[in-house]
TORDRENNU-669149 format. One record per atom (N, C-alpha, C, O): residue number from 0; x, y, z; residue in three letters. Coordinates in steps of 0.05 Angstrom, whole numbers, plus 5000, padded with zeros to 4 digits. Layout:
! residues N
r tikol NUM; px X; py Y; pz Z; rotor ALA
...
***
This chain:
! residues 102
r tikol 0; px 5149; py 5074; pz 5280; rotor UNK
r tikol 0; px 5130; py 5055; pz 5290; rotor UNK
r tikol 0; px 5135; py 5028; pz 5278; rotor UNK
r tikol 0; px 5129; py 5007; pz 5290; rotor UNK
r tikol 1; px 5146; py 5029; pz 5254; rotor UNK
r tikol 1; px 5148; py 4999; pz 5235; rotor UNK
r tikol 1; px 5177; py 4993; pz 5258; rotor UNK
r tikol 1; px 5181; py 4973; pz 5271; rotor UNK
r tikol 2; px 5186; py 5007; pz 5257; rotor UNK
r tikol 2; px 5210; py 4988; pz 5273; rotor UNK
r tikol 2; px 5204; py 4977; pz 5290; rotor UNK
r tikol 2; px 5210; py 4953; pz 5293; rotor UNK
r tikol 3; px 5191; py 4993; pz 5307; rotor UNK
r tikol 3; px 5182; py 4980; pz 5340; rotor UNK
r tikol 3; px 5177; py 4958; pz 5334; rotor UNK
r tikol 3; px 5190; py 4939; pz 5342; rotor UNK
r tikol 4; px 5157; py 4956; pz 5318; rotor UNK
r tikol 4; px 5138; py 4935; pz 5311; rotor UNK
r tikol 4; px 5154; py 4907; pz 5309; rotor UNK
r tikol 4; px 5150; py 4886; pz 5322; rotor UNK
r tikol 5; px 5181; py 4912; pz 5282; rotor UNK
r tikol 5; px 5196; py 4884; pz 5285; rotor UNK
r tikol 5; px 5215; py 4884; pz 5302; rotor UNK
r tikol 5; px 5224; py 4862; pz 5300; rotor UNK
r tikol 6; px 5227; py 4896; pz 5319; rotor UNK
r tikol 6; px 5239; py 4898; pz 5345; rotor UNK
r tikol 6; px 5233; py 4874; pz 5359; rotor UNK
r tikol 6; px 5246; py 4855; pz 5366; rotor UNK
r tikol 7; px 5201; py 4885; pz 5362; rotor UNK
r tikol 7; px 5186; py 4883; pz 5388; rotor UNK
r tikol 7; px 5176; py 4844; pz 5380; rotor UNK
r tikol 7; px 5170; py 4825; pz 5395; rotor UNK
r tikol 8; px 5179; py 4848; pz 5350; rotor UNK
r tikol 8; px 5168; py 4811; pz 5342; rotor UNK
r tikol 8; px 5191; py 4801; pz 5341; rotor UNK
r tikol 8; px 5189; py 4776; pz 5337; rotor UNK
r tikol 9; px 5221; py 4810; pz 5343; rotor UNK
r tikol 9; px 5242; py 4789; pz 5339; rotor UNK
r tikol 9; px 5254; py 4787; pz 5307; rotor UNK
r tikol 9; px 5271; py 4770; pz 5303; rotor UNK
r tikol 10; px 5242; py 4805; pz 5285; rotor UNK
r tikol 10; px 5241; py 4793; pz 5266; rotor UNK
r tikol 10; px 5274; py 4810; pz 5255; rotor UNK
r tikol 10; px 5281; py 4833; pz 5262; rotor UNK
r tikol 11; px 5289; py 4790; pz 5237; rotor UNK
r tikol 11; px 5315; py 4802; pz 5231; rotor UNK
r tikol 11; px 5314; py 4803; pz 5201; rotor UNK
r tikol 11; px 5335; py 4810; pz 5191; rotor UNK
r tikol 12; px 5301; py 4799; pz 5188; rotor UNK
r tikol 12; px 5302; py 4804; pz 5157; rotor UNK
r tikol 12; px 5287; py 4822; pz 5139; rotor UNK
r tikol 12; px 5283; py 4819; pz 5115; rotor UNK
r tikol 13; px 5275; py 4850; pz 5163; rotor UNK
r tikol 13; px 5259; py 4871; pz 5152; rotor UNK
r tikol 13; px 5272; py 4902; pz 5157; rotor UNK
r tikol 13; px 5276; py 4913; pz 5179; rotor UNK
r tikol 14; px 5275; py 4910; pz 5132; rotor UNK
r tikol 14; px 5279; py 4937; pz 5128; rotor UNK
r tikol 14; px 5264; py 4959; pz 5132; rotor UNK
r tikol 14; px 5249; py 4964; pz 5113; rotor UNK
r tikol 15; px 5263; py 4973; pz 5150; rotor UNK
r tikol 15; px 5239; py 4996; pz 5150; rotor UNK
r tikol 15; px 5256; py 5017; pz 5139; rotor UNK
r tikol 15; px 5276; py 5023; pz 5152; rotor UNK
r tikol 16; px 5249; py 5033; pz 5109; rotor UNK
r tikol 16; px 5259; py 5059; pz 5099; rotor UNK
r tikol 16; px 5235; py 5087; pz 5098; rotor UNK
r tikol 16; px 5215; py 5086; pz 5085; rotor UNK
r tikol 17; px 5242; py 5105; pz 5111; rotor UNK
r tikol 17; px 5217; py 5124; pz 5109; rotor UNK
r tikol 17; px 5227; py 5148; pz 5090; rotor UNK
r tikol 17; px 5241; py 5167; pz 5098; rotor UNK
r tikol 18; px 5217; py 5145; pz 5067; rotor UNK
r tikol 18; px 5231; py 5163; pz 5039; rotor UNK
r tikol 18; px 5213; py 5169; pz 5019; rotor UNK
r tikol 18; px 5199; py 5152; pz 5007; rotor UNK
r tikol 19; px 5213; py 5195; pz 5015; rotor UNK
r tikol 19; px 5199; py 5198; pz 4991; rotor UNK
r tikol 19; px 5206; py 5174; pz 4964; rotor UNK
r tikol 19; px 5227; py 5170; pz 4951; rotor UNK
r tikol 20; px 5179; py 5160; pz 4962; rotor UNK
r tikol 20; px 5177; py 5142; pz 4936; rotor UNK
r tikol 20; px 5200; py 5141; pz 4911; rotor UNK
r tikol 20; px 5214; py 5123; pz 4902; rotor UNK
r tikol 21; px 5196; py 5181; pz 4900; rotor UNK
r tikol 21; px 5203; py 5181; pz 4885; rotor UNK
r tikol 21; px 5242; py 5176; pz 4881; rotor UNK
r tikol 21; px 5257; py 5171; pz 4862; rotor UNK
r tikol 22; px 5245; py 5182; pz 4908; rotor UNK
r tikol 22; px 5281; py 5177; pz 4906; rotor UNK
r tikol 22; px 5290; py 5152; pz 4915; rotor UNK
r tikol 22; px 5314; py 5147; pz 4918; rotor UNK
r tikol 23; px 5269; py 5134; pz 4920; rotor UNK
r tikol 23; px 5279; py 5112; pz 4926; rotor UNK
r tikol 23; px 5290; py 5090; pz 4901; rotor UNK
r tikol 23; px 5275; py 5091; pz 4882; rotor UNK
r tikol 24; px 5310; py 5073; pz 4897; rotor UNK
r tikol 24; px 5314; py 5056; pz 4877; rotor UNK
r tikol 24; px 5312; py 5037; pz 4882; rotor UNK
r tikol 24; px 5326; py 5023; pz 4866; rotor UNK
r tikol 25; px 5299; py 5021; pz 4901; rotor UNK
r tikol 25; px 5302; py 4991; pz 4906; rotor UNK
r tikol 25; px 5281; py 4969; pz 4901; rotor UNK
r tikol 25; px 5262; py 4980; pz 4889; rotor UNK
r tikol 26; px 5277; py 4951; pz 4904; rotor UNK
r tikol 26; px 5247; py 4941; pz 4898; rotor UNK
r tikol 26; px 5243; py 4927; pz 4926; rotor UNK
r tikol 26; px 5262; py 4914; pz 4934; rotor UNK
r tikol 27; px 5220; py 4927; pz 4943; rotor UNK
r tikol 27; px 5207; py 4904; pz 4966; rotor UNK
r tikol 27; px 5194; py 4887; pz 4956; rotor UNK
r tikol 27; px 5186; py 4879; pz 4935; rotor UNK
r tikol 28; px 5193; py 4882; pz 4982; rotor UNK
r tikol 28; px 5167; py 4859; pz 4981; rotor UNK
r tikol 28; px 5140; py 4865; pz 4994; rotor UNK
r tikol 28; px 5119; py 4852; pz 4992; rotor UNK
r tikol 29; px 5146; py 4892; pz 5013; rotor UNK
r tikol 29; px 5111; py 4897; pz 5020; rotor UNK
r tikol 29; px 5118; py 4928; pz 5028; rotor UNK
r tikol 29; px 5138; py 4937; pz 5039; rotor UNK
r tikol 30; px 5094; py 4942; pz 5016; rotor UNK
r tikol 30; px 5101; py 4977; pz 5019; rotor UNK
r tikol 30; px 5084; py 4979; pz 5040; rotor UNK
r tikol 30; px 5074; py 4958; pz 5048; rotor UNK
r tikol 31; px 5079; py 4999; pz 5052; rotor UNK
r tikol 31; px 5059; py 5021; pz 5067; rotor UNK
r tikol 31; px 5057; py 5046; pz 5057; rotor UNK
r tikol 31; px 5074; py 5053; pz 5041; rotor UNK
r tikol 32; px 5036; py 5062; pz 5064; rotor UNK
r tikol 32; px 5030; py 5080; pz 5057; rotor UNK
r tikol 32; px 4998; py 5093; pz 5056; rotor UNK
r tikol 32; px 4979; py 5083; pz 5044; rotor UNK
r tikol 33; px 4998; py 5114; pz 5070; rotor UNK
r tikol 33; px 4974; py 5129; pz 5075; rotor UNK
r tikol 33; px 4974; py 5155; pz 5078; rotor UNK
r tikol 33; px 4993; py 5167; pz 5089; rotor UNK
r tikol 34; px 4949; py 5170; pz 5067; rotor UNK
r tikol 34; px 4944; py 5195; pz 5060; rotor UNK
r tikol 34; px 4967; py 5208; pz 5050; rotor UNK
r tikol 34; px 4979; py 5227; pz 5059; rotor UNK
r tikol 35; px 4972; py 5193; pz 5023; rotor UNK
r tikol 35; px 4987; py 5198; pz 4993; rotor UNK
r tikol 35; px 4965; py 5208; pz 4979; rotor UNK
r tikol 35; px 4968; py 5232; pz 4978; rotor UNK
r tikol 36; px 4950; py 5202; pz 4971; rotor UNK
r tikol 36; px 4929; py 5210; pz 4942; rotor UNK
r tikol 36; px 4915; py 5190; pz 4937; rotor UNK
r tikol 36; px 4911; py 5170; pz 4951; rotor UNK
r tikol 37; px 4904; py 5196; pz 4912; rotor UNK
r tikol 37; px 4883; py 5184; pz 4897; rotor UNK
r tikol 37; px 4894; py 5149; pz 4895; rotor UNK
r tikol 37; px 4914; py 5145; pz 4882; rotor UNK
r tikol 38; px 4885; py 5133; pz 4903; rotor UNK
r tikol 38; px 4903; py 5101; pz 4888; rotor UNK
r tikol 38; px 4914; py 5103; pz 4864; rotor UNK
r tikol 38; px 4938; py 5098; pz 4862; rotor UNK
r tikol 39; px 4898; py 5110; pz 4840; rotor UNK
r tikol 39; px 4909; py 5108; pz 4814; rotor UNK
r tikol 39; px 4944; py 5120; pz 4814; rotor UNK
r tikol 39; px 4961; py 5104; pz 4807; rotor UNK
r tikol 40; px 4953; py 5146; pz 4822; rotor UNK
r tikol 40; px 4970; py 5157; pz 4827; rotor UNK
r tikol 40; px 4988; py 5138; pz 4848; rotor UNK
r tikol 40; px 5009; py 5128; pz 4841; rotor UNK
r tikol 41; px 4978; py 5135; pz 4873; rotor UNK
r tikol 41; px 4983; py 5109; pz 4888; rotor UNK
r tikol 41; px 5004; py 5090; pz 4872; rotor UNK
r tikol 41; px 5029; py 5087; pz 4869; rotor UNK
r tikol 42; px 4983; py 5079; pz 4863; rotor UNK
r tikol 42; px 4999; py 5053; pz 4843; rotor UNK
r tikol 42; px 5022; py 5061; pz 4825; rotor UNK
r tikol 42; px 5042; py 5047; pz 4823; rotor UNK
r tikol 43; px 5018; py 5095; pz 4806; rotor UNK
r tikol 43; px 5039; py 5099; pz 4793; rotor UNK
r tikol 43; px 5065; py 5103; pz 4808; rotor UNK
r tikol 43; px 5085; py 5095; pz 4798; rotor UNK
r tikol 44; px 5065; py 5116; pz 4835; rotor UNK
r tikol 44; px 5090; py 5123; pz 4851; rotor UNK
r tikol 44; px 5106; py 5089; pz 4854; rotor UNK
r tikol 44; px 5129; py 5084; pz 4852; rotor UNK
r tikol 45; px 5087; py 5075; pz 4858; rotor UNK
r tikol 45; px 5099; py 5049; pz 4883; rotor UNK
r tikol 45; px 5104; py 5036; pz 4859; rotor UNK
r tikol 45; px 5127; py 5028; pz 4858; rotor UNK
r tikol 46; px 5086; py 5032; pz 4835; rotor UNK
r tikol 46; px 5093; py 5004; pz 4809; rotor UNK
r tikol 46; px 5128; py 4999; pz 4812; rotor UNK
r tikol 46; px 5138; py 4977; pz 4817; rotor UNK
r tikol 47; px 5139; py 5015; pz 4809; rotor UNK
r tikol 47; px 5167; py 5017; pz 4804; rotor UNK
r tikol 47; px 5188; py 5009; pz 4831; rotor UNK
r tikol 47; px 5213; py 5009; pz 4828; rotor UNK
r tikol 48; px 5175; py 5003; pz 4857; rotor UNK
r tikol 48; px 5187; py 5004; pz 4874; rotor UNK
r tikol 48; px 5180; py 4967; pz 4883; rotor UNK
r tikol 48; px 5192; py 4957; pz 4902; rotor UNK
r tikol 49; px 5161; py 4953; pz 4867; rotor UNK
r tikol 49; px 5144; py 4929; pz 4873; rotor UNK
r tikol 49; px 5156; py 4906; pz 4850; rotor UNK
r tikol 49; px 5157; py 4910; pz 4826; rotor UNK
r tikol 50; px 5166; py 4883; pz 4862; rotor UNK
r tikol 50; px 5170; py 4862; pz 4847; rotor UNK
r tikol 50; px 5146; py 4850; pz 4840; rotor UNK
r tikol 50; px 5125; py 4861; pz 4847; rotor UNK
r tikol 51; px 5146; py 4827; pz 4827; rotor UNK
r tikol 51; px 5125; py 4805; pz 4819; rotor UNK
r tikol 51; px 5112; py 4798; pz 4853; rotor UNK
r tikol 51; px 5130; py 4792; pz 4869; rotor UNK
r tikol 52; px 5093; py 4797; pz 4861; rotor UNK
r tikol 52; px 5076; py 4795; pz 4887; rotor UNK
r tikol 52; px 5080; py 4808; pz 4910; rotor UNK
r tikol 52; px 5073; py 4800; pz 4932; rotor UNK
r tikol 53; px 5093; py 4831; pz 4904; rotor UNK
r tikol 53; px 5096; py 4842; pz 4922; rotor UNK
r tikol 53; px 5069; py 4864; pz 4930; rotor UNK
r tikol 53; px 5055; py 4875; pz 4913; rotor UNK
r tikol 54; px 5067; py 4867; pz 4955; rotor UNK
r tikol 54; px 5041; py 4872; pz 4972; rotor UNK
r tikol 54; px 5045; py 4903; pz 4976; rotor UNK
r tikol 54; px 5066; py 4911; pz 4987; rotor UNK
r tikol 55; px 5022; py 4926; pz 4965; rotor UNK
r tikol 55; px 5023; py 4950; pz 4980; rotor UNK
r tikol 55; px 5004; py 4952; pz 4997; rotor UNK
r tikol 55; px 4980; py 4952; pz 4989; rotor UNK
r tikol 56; px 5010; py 4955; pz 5023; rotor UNK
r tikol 56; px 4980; py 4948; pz 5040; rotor UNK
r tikol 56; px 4976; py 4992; pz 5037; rotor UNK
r tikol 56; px 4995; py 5007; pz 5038; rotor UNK
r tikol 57; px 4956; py 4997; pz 5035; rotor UNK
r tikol 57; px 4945; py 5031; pz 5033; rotor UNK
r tikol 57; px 4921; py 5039; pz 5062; rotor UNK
r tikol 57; px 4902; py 5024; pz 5066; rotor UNK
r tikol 58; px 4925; py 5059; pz 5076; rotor UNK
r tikol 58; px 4902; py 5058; pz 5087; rotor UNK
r tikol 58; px 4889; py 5084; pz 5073; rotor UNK
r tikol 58; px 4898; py 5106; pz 5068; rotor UNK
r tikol 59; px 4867; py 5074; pz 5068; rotor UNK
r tikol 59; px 4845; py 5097; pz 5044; rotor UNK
r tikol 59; px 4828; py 5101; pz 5064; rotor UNK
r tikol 59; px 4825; py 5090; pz 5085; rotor UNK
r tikol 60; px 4814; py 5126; pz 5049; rotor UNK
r tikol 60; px 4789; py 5136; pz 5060; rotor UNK
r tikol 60; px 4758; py 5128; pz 5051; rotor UNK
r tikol 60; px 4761; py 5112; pz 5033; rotor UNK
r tikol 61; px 4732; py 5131; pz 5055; rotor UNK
r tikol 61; px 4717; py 5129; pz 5050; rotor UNK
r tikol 61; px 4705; py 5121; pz 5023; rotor UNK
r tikol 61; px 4690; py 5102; pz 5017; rotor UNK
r tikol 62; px 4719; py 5144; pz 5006; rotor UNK
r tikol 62; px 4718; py 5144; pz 4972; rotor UNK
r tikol 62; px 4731; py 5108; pz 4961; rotor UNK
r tikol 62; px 4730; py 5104; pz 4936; rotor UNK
r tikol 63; px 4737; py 5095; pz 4969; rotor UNK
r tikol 63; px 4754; py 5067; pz 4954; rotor UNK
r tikol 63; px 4746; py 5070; pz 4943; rotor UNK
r tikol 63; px 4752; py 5089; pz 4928; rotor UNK
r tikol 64; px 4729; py 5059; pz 4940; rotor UNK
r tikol 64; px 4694; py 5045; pz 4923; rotor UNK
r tikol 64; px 4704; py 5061; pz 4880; rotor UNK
r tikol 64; px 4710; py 5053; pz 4858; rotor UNK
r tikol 65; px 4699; py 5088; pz 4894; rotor UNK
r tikol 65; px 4708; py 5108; pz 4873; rotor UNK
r tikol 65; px 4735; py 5105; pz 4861; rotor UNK
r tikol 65; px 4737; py 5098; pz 4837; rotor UNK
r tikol 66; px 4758; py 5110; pz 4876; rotor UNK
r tikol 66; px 4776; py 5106; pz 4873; rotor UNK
r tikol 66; px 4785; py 5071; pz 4854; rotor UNK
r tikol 66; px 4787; py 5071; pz 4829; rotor UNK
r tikol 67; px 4788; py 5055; pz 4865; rotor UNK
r tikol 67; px 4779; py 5033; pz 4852; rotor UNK
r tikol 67; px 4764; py 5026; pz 4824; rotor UNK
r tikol 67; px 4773; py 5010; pz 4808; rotor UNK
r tikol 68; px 4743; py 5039; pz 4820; rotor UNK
r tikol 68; px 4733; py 5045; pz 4794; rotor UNK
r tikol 68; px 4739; py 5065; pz 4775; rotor UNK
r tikol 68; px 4731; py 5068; pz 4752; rotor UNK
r tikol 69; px 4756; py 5077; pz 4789; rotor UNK
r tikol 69; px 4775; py 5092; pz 4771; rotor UNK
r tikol 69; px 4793; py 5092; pz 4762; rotor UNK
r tikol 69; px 4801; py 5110; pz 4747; rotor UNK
r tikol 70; px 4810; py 5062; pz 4770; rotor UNK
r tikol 70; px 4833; py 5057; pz 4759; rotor UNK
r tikol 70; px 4831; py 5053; pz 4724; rotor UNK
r tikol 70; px 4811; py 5046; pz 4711; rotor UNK
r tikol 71; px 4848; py 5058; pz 4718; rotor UNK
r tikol 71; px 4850; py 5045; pz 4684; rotor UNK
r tikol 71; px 4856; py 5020; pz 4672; rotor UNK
r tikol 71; px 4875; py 5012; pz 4686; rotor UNK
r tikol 72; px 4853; py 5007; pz 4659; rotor UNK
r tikol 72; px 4851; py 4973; pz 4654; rotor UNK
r tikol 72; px 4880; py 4971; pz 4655; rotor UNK
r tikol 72; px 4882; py 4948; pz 4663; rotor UNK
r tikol 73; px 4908; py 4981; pz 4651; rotor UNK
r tikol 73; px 4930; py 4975; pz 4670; rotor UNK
r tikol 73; px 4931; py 4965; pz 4686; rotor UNK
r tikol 73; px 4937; py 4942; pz 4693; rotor UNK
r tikol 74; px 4925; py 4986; pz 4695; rotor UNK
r tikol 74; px 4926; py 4980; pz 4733; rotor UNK
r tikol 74; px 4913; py 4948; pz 4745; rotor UNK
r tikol 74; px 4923; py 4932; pz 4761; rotor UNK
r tikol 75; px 4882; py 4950; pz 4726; rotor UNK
r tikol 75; px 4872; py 4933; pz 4728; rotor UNK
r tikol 75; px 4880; py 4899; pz 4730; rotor UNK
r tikol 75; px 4876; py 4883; pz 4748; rotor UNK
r tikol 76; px 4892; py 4897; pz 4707; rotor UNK
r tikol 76; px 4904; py 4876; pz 4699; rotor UNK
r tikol 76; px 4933; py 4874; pz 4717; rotor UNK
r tikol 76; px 4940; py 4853; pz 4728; rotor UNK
r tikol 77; px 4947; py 4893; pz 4720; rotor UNK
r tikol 77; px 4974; py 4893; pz 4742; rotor UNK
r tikol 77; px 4970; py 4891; pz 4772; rotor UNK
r tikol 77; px 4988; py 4889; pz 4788; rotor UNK
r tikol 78; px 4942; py 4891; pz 4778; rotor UNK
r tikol 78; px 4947; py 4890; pz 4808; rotor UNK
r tikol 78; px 4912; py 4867; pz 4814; rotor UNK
r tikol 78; px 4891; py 4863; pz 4803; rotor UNK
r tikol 79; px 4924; py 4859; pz 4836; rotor UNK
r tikol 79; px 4898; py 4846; pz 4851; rotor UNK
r tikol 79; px 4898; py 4865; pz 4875; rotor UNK
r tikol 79; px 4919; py 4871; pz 4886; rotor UNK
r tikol 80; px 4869; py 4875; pz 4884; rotor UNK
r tikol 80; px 4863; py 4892; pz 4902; rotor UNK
r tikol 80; px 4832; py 4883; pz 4920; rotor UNK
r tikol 80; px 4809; py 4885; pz 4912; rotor UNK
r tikol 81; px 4840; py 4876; pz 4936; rotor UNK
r tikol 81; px 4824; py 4879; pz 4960; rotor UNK
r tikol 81; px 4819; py 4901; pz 4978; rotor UNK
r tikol 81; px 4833; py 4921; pz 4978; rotor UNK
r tikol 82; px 4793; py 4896; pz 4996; rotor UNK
r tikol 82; px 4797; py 4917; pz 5021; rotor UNK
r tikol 82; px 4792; py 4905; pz 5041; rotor UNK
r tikol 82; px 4781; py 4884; pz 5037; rotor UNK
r tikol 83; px 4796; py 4913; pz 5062; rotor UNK
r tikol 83; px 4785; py 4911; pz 5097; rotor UNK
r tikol 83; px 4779; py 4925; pz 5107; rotor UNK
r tikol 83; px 4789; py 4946; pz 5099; rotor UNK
r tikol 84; px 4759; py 4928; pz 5130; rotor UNK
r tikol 84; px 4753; py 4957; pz 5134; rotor UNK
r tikol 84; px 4767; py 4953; pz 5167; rotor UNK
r tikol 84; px 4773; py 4934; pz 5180; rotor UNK
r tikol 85; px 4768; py 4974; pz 5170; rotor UNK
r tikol 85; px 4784; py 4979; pz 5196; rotor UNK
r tikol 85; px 4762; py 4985; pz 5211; rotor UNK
r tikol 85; px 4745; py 5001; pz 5206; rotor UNK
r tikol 86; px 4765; py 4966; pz 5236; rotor UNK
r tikol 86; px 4745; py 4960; pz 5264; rotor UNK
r tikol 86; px 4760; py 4979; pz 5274; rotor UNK
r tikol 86; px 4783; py 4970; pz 5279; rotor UNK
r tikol 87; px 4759; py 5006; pz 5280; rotor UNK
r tikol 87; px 4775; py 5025; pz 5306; rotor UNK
r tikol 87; px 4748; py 5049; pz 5303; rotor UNK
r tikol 87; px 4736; py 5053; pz 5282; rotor UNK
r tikol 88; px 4743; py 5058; pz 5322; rotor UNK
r tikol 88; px 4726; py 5079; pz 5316; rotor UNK
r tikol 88; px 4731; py 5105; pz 5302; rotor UNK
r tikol 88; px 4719; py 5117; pz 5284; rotor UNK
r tikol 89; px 4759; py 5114; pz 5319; rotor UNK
r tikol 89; px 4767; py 5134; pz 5306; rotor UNK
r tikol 89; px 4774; py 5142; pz 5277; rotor UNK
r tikol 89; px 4781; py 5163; pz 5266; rotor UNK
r tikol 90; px 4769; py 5110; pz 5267; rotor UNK
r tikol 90; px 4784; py 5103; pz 5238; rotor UNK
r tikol 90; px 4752; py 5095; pz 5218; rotor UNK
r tikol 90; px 4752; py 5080; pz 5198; rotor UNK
r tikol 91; px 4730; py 5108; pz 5229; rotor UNK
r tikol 91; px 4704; py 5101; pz 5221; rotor UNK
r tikol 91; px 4704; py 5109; pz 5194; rotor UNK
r tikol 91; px 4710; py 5132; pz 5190; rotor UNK
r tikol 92; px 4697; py 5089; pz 5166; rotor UNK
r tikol 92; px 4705; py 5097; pz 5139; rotor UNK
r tikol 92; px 4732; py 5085; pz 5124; rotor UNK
r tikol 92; px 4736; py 5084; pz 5099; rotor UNK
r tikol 93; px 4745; py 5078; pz 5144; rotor UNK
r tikol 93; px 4775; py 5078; pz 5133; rotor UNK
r tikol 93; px 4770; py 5046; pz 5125; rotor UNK
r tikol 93; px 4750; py 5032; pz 5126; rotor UNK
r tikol 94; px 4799; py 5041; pz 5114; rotor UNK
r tikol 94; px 4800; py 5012; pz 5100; rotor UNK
r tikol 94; px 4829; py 5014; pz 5102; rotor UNK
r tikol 94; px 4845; py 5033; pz 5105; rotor UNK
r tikol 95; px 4832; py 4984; pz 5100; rotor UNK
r tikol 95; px 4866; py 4979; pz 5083; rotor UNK
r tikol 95; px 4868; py 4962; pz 5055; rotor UNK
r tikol 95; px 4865; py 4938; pz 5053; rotor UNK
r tikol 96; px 4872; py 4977; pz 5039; rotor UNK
r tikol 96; px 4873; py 4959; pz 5008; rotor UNK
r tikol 96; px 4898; py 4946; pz 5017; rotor UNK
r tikol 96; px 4917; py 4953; pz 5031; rotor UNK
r tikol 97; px 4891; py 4919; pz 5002; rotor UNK
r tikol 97; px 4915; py 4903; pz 4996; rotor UNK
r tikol 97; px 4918; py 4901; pz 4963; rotor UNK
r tikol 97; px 4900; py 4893; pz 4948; rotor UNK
r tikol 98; px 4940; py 4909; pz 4956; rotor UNK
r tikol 98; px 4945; py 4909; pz 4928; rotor UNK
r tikol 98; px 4972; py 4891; pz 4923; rotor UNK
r tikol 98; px 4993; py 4891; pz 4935; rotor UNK
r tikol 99; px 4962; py 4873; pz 4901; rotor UNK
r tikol 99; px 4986; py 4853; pz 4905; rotor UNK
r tikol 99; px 4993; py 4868; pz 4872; rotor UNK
r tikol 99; px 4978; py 4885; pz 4862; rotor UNK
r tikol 100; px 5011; py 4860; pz 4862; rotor UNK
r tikol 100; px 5027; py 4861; pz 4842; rotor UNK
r tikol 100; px 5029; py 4829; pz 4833; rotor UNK
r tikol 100; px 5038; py 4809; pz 4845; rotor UNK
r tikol 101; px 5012; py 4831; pz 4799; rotor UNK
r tikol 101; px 5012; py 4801; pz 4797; rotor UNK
r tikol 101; px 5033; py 4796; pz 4773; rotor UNK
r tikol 101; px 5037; py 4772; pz 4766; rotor UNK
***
């Protein structure tokens, strides 16, 4: 689907790789990823895969709120995190964190 997507915009300077986290060695500039786990865990898979501002957009479930308050002052201090909630019905609850890497 990420391909279509820059196909379909013209865009020539984006990589779509679909790979387990843990065997990947490279670093981006913006992840995806949904219905992985808990964020805290989240963050540990991707930290290693994320330069200085680089963006993991997540789509979460209901729990953020929790999730979020559960991170550890690491995390804390290493990431800026937002949410949005997703206008789709079928997606009632859901969000997309934006987690930047600061």
């Amino acid at each position: 689907a990420v391909m279509y997507i820059v196909e379909g915009m013209g865009l020539k300077n984006v990589k779509a790789l679909h790979a387990r986290m843990e065997s990947v060695e490279l670093k981006f500039d913006v992840i995806t990823a949904r219905a992985v786990g808990p964020l805290n865990q989240l963050l540990e898979w991707c930290r290693p895969l994320m330069r200085h501002n680089s963006i993991l957009l997540a789509m979460k479930g209901p729990k953020i709120t929790e999730e979020i308050e559960a991170l550890d002052s690491r995390h804390v201090r290493q990431f800026e995190i937002g949410v949005k909630k997703v206008e789709y019905a079928a997606l009632d609850g859901h969000v997309i964190a934006r987690i930047k890497k600061k």
